[in-house]
C-alpha positions in Angstrom: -9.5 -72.7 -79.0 -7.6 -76.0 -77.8 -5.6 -73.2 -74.8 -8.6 -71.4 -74.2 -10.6 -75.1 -73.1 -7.4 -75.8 -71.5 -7.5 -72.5 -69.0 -7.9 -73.2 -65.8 -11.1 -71.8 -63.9 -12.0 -73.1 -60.4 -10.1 -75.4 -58.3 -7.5 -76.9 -60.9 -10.6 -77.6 -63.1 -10.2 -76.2 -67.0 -12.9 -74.6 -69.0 -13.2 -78.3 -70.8 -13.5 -80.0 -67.5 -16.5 -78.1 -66.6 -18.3 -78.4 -70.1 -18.4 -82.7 -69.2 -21.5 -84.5 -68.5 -20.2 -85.8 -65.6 -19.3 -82.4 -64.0 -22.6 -81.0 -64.9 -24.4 -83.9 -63.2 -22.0 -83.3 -60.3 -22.5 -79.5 -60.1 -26.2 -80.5 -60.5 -25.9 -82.8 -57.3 -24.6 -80.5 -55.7 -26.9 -77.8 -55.9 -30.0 -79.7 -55.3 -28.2 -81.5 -51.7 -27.3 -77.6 -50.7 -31.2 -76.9 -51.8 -32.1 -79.5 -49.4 -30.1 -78.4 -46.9 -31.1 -74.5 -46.8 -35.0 -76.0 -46.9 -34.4 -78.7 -43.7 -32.4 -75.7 -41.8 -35.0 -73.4 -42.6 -37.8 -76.1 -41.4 -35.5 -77.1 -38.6 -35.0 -73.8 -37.8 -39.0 -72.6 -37.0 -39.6 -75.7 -35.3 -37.0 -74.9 -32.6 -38.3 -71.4 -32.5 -41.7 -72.6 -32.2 -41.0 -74.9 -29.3 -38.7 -72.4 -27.2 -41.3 -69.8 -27.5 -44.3 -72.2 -26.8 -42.4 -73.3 -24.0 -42.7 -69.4 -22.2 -46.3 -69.3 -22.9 -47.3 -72.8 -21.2 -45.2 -71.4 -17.5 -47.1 -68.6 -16.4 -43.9 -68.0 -14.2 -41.9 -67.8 -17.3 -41.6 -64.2 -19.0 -42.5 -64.9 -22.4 -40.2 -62.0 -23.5 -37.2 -63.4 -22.8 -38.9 -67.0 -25.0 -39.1 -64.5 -27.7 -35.5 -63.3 -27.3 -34.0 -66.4 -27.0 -36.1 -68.3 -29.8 -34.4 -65.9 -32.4 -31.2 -66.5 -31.5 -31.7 -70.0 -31.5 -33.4 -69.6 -35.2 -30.4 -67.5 -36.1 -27.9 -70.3 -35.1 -29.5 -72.9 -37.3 -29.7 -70.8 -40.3 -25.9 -69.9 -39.6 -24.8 -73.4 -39.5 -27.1 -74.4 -42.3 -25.3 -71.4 -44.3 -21.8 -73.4 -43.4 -23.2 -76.8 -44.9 -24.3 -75.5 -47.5 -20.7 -73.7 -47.9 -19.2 -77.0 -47.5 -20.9 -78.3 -49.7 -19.7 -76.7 -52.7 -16.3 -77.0 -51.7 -15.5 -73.7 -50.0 -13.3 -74.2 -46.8 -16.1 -73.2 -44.0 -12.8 -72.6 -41.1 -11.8 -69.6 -43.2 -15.4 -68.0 -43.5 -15.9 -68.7 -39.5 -12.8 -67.3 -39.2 -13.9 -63.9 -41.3 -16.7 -64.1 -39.3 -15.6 -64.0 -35.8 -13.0 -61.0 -37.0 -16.4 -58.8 -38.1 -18.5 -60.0 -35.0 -15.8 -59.0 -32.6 -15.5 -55.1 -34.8 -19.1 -54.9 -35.0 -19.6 -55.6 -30.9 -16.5 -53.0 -30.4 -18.5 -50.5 -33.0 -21.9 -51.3 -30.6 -20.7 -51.7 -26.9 -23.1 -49.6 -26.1 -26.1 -51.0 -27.7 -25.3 -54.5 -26.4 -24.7 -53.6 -22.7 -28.1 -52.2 -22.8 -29.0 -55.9 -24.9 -27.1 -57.5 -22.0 -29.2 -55.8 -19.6 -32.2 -55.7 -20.9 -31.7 -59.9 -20.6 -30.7 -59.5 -17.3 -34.3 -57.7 -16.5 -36.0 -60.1 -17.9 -34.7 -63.0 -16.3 -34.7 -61.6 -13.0 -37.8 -59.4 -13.4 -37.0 -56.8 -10.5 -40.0 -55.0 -11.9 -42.4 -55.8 -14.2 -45.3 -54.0 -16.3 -47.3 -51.7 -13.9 -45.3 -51.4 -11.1 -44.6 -47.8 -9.5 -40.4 -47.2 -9.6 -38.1 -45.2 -9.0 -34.7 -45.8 -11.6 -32.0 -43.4 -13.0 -33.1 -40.5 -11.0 -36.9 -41.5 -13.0 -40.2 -41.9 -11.2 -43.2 -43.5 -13.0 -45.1 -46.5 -13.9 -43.3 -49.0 -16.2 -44.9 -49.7 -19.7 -42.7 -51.6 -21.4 -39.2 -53.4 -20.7 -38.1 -54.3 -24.3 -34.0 -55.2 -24.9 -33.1 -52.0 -25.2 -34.8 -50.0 -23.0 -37.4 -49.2 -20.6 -40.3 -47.0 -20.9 -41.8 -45.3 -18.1 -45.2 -43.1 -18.0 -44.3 -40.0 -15.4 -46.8 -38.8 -12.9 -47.7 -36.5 -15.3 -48.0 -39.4 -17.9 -45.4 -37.9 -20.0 -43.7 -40.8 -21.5 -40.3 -41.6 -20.5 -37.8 -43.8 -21.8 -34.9 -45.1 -19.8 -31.5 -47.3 -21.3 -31.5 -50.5 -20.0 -27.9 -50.0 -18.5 -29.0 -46.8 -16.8 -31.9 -49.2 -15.0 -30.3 -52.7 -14.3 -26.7 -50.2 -13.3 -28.4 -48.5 -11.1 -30.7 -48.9 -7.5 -33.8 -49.6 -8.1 -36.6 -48.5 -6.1 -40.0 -50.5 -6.9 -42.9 -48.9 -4.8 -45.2 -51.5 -5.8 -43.8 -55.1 -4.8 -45.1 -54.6 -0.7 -49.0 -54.8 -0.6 -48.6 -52.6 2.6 -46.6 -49.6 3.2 -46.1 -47.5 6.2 -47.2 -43.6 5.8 -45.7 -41.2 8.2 -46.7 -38.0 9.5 -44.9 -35.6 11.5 -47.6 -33.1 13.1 -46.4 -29.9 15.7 -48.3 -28.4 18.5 -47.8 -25.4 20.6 -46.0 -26.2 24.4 -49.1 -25.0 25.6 -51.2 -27.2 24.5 -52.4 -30.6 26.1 -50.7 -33.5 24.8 -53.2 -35.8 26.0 -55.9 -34.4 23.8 -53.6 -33.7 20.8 -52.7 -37.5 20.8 -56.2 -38.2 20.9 -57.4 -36.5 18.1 -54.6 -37.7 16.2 -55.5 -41.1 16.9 -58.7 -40.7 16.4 -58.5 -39.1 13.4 -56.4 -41.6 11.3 -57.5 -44.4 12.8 -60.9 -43.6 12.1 -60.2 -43.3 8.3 -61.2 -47.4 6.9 -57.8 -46.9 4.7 -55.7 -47.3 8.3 -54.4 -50.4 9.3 -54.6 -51.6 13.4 -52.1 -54.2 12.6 -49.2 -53.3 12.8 -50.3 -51.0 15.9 -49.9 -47.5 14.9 -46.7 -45.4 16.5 -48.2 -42.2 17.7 -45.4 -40.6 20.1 -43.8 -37.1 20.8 -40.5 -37.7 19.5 -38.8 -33.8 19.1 -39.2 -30.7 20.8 -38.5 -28.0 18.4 -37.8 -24.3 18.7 -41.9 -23.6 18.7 -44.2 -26.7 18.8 -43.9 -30.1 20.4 -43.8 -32.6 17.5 -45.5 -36.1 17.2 -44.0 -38.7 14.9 -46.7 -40.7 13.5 -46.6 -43.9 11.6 -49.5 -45.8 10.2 -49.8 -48.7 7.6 -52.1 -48.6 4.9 -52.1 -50.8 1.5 -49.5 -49.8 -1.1 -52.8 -48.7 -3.3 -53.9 -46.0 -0.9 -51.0 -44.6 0.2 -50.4 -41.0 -1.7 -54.4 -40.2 -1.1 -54.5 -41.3 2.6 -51.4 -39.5 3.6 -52.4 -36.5 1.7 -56.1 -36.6 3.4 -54.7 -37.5 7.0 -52.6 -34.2 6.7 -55.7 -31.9 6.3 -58.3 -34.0 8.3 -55.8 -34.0 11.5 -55.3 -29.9 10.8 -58.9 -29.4 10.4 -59.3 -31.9 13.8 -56.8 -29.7 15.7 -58.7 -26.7 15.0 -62.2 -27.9 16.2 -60.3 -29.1 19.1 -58.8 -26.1 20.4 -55.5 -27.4 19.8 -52.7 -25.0 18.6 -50.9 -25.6 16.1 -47.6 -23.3 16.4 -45.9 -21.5 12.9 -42.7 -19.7 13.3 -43.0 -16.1 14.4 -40.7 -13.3 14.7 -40.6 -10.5 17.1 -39.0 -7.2 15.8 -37.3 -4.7 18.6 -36.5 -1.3 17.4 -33.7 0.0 19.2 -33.9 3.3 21.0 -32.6 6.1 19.4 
């Protein structure tokens, strides 16, 4: 009995050592001060997150995503070093858990290199915000209206509306083509008549035609100018602004109203033709 209260258990301390009053009081001590320091890091902990995310919400030129982000990380740091004192506490040499700790957060950022340079990015898009919820862009070969931008990835809805999600490394790596920072965008038109035709009046119904649409803007002045002369028609570059909002339905109507125009003019408008010779037998 006398060797077994003799063994030695924890730290150099015997069986007997642990049974005295004044260990027990000790051990007591010491959990109720690591109690208290796991309930002021926890308290400590949401306050911080509170105030980093309240302080995205207040700036309406702040993206509140990016609060969010960084408010859990600054949570999880607190809890982590409340985890240490609490460690240290009891005794237990902390340098050898960091040190444990930085081995398996180096493996596990190996094991996820992917997932954290989309992460990385994702941050990146955030903070610089080339596009935001709604716009109309082009990314990663992708066209569509953006949904959502999230830390790992980007959803887009098609112009089908077909959902489509794109990695954030595939967006922030690549060019990015947003459609729908501009509030004005220039639509061009390139519209062929025959050499016979009078290029006088085929300007003028041109001109008259999209500049008498209320969607056509007069300033910038519109460029309405014969610019090629092809194998079978005289061509007329056109270029015309209109608001970013209107620009897929007014260059679609332009192109039949100018046709239809053309026609009620007497203006010909030339289509490739082929002229087959038989050769004499």
């Amino acid at each position: 009995m006398e060797n077994l209260m003799n063994t030695e258990v924890w730290q150099g301390k015997t069986i007997g050592d642990l049974l005295t009053i004044e260990f027990l009081a000790s051990a007591i001590g010491s959990v109720m001060g690591a109690l208290a320091i796991l309930l002021l890091g926890w308290i400590v902990s949401k306050w911080l997150q509170g105030r980093v995310q309240q302080l995205g919400k207040n700036n309406k030129h702040l993206d509140e995503m990016l609060f969010d982000f960084l408010a859990s990380i600054v949570r999880y740091v607190v809890l982590g070093f409340t985890v240490l004192f609490v460690l240290n506490t009891f005794g237990v040499q902390t340098t050898s858990v960091v040190a444990v700790i930085g081995a398996a957060g180096l493996a596990i950022g190996l094991a996820l290199q992917g997932t954290l340079s989309n992460v990385a990015a994702g941050v990146m898009l955030i903070l610089f915000r080339p596009i935001k919820i709604g716009d109309f862009v082009e990314v990663a070969g992708e066209m569509g209206t953006v949904k959502q931008i999230n830390l790992n990835f980007t959803e887009l809805a098609d112009l089908s509306n077909v959902q489509v999600i794109v990695p954030n490394s595939e967006v922030w790596g690549n060019v990015i083509t947003n459609y729908s920072v501009n509030q004005k965008r220039r639509a061009e038109w390139t519209f062929g008549v025959g050499y016979g035709a009078n290029l006088k009046t085929a300007e003028g119904i041109i001109r008259d035609t999209i500049m008498g649409d209320s969607r056509s803007h007069s300033d910038p002045e519109p460029f309405i100018q014969v610019t090629n002369l092809g194998d079978s028609s005289v061509d007329f570059l056109v270029r015309v602004w209109c608001d970013a909002s209107d620009y897929f339905a007014f260059k679609a109507d332009m192109t039949r109203k100018v046709k239809e125009a053309m026609d009620e003019g007497g203006v010909d408008i030339p289509f490739p033709t082929r002229t087959i010779v038989q050769a004499a037998e």
